[in-house]
C-alpha positions as CSV (number, residue, x, y, z in Angstrom):
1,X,186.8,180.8,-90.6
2,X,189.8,178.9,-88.9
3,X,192.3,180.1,-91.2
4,X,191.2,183.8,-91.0
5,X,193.4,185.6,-88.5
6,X,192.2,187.1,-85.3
7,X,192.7,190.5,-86.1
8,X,190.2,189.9,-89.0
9,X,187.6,188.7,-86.4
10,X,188.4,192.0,-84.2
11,X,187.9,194.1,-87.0
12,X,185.1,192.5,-88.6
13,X,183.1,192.7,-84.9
14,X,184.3,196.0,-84.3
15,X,182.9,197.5,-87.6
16,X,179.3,195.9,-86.7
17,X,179.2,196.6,-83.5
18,X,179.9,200.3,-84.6
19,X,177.2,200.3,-87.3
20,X,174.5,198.5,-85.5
21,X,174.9,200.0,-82.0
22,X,176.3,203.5,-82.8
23,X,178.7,203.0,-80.4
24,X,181.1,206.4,-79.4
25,X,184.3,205.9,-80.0
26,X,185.9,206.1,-76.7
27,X,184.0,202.9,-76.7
28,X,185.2,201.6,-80.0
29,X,188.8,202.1,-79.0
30,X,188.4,200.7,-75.2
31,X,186.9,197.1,-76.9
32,X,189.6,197.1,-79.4
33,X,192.2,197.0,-76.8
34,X,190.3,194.2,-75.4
35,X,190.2,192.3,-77.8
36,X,193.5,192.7,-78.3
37,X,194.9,192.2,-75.3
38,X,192.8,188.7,-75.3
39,X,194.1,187.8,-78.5
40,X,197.8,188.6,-76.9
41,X,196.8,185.9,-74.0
42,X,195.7,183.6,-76.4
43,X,199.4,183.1,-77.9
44,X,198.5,182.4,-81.6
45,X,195.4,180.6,-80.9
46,X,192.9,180.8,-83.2
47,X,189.5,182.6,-81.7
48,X,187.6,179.9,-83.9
49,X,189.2,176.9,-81.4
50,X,189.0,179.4,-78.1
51,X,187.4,177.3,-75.2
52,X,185.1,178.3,-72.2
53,X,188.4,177.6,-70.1
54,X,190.6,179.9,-72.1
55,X,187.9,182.6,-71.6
56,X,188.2,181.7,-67.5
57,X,191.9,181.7,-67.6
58,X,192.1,184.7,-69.0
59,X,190.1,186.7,-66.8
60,X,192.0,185.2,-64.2
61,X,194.8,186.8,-65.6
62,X,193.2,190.3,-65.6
63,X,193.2,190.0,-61.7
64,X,196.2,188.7,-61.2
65,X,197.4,191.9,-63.2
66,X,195.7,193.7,-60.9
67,X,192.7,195.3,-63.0
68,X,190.0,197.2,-62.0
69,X,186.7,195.1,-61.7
70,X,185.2,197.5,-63.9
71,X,188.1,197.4,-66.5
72,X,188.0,193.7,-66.2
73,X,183.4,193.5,-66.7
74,X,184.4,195.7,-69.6
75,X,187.4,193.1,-71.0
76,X,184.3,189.9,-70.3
77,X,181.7,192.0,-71.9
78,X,184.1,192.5,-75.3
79,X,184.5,189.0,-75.6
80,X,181.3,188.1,-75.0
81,X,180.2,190.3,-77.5
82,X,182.6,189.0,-80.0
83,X,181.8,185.5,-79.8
84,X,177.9,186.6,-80.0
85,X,178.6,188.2,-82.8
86,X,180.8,185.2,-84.5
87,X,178.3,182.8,-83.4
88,X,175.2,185.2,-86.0
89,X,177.3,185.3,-88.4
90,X,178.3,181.7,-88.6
91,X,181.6,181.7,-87.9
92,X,181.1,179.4,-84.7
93,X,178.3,177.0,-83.4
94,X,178.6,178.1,-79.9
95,X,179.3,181.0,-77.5
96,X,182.4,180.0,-75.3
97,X,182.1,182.5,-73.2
98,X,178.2,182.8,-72.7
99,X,178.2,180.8,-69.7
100,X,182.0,182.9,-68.3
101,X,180.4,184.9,-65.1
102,X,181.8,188.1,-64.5
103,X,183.3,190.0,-61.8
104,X,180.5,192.3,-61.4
105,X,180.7,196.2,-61.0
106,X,180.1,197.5,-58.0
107,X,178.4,201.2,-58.1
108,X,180.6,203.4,-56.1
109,X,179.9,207.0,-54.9
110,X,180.6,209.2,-57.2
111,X,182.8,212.0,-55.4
112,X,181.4,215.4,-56.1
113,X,181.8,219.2,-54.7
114,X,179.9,221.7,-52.2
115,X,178.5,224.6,-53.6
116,X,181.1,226.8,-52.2
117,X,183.7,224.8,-53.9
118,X,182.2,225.2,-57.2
119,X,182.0,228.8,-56.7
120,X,185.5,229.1,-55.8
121,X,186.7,227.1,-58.8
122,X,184.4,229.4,-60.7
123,X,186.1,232.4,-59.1
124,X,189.5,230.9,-60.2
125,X,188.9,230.5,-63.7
126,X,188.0,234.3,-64.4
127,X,191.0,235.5,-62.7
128,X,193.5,232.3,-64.4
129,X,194.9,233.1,-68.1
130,X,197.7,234.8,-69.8
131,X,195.1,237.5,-71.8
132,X,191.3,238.5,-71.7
133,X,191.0,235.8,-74.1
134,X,192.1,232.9,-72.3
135,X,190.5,234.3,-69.0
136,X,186.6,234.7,-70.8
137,X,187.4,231.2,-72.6
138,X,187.8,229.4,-68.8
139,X,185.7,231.1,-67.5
140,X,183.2,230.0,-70.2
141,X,184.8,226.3,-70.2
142,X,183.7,226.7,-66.5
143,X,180.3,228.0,-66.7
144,X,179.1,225.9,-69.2
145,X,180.5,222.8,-67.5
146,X,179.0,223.4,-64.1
147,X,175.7,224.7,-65.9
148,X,174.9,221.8,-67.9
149,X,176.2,218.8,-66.2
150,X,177.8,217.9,-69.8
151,X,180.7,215.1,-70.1
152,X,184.5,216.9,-71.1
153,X,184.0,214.9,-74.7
154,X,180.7,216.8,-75.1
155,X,182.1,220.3,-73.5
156,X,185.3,220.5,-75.3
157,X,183.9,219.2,-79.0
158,X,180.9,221.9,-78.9
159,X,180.5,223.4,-82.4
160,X,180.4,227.0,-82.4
161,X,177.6,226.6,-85.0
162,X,175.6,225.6,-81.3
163,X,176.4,228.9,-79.9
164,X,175.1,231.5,-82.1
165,X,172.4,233.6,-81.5
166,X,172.2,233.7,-77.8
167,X,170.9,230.5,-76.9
168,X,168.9,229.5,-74.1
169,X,169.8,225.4,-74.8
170,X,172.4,224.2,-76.3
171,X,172.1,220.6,-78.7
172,X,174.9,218.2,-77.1
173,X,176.1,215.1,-79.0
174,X,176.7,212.9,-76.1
175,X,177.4,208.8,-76.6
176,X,176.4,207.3,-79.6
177,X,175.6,210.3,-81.6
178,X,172.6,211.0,-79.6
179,X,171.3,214.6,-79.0
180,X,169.8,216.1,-76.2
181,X,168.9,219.5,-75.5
182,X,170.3,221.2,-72.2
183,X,169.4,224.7,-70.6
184,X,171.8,227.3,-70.0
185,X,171.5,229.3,-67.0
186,X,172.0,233.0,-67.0
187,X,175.4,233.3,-65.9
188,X,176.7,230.5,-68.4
189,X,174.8,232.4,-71.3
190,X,176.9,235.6,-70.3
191,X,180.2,233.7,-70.6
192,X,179.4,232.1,-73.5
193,X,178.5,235.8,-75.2
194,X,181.8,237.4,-73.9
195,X,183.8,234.6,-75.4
196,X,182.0,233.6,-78.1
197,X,182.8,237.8,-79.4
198,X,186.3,237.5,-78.0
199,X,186.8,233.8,-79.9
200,X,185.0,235.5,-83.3
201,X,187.5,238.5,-83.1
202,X,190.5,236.3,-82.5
203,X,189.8,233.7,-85.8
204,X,189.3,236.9,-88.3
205,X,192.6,238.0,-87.1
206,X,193.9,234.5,-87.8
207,X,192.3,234.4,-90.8
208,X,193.4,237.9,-91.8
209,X,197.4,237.2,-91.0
210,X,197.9,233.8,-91.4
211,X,195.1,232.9,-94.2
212,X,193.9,230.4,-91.2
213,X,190.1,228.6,-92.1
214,X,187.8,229.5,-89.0
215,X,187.5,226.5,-86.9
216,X,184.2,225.3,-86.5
217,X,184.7,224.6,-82.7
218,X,183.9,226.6,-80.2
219,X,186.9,226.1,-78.0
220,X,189.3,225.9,-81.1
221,X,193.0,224.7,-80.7
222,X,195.9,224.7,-83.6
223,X,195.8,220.8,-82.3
224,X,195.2,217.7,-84.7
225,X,191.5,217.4,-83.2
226,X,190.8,220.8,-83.7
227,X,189.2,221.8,-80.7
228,X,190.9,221.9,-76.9
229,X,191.6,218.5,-76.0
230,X,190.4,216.8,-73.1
231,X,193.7,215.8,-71.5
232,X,193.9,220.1,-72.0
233,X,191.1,221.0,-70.0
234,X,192.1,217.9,-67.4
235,X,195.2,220.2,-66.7
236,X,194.0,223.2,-66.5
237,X,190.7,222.1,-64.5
238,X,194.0,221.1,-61.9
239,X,195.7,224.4,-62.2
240,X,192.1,226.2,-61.1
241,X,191.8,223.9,-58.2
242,X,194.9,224.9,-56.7
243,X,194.4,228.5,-57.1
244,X,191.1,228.1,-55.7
245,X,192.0,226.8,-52.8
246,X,190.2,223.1,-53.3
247,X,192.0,220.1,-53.2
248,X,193.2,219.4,-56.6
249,X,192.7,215.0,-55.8
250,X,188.8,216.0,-55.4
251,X,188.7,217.7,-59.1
252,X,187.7,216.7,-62.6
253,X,185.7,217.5,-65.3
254,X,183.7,214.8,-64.2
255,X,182.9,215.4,-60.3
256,X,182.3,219.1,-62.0
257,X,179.6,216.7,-63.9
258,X,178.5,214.9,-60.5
259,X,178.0,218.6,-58.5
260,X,175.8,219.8,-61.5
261,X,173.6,216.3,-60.7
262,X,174.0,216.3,-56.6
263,X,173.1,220.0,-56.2
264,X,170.0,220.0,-58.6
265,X,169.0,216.9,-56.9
266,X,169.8,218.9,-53.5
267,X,167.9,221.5,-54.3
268,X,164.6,219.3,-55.5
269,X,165.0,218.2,-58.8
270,X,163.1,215.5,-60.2
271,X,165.6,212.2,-60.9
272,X,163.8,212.0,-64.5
273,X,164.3,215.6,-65.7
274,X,168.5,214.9,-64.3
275,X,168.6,211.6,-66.2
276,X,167.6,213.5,-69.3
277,X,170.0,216.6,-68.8
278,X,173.2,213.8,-68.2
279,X,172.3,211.9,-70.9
280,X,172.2,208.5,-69.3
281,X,170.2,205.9,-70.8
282,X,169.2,204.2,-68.0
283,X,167.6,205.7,-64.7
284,X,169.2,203.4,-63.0
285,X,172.4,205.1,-63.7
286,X,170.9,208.0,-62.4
287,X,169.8,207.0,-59.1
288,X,173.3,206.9,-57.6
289,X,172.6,210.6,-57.1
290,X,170.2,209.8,-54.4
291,X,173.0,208.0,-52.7
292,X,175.0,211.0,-52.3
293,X,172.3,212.8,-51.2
294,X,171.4,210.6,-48.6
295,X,174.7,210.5,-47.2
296,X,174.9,213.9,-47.3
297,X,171.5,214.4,-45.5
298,X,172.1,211.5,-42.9
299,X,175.7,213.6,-42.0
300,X,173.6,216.9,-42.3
301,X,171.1,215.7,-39.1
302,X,174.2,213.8,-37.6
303,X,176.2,217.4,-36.8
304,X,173.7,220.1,-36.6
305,X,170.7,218.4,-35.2
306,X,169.6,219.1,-31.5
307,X,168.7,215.4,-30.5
308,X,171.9,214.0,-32.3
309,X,174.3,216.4,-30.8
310,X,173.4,216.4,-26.8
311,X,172.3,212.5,-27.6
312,X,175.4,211.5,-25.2
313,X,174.2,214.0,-22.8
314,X,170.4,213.1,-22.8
315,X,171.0,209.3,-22.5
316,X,172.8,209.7,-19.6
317,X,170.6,211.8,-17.9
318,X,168.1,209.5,-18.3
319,X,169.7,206.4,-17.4
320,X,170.2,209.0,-14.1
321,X,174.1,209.6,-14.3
322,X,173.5,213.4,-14.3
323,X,170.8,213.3,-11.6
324,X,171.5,216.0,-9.2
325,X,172.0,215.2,-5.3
């Protein structure tokens, strides 16, 4: 394999690792960069004469370019994988970068949103759009988001197909191709109605003037994709924050994704039943919620409770500082 190019190898690994594993594509894409990136540090060296040391040196120079640690696990995991994967197929007799040890990842809160905030952003997206249309479609975006606790790729890629006929769960197609079924709550199942006749109207007009084929999204867009993109939805999540009145910094699809997981947990949720509805694989992923939750708890007792807020006051009457004369 020594004369075979790198990009071979990339490809090559990237095509198994998509067939074996299923892998999403966001996924895909992110170790293809990689793997790129490491062939770019390599200079023209072949990945069949790569050494443990070039491996080192070149996470070295992840951190000296100032990468995240979990961009740079990511970048180590890649070419670990890669050199697994040569080292099955026969390619090479050993791993170089088996024994390369990582910069860990360290699990850090994930920021999320009060109740009332949610509800003001949800008051912002009916009232935030150019037409009825655009207003029932956020609205909906919204709902459905906060309702089911579903990632922007899942929300905005939903197949109208999953929407018919008044559902109370909705099949997602979260990482990997794998489907789980969420529940919608009563307000979410009212927005999706309201667009979803609004959205039906709107394509047989399309298809009526322009000879348009009905999209088979249910957030269509005239876009390459199809459907609303999520860099879309980023903005306009933005744009509802600031009429809502909630710092825009603190919102994203994503701590939209963390409030649906903190507030069921909140409100005394088993951790299994949230681990399903997210999606995650591991429980482990999962149980960062408690985290929040404890935080949230320990500041809860901190400002409101009796003992806590006249502690000053009580330890100095006891240590006799407030004894009267």
């Amino acid at each position: 394999m020594t004369d075979i190019p790198n990009s071979r190898w990339i490809s090559a690994f990237l095509a198994a690792h998509a067939a074996e594993l299923g892998a999403a594509q966001n996924t895909q894409l992110a170790y293809g960069r990689d793997l790129i990136a490491f062939d770019s540090f390599l200079q023209g060296r072949n990945f069949a004469h790569t050494t443990q040391a070039d491996v080192e040196a070149f996470m070295v120079a992840c951190e000296a370019e100032g990468l995240a640690q979990s961009t740079r696990a990511r970048r180590l995991s890649a070419v670990k994988q890669l050199f697994r994967f040569a080292f099955d197929e026969g390619w090479r007799q050993d791993n170089p970068a088996i024994r390369v040890a990582g910069p860990g990842r360290t699990k850090a809160l994930p920021k999320s949103l009060s109740e009332t905030e949610v509800d003001w952003l949800l008051d912002a997206a009916r009232t935030m759009g150019r037409d009825a249309n655009s207003r029932a479609r956020n609205t909906c975006l919204m709902e459905l988001l906060y309702a089911t606790g579903m990632r922007v790729s899942e929300l905005v890629s939903l197949p109208v197909s999953a929407a018919r006929g008044d559902p109370q769960m909705l099949l997602v197609r979260g990482k990997g191709g794998k489907e789980r079924l969420v529940p919608l709550s009563e307000p979410s199942r009212a927005a999706l109605s309201k667009w979803l006749a609004l959205r039906d109207e709107a394509e047989q007009i399309a298809a009526k003037e322009k000879g348009a084929k009905p999209s088979a999204f249910l957030f269509p867009s005239r876009g390459k994709s199809g459907h609303l993109t999520r860099v879309s939805f980023f903005k306009l999540i933005k744009d509802m924050a600031v009429a809502a009145g909630v710092p825009p910094e603190t919102v994203s699809p994503h701590t939209l994704r963390h409030a649906f997981a903190t507030h069921l947990l909140a409100h005394g949720a088993d951790l299994r039943a949230i681990q399903t509805l997210l999606g995650h694989a591991d429980l482990s992923t999962t149980e960062i919620y408690t985290h929040v939750l404890d935080e949230r708890l320990r500041d809860l007792v901190e400002t409101h409770h009796p003992l806590a807020r006249d502690h000053g006051a009580a330890h100095n009457k006891h240590n006799g500082t407030l004894r009267e004369p």
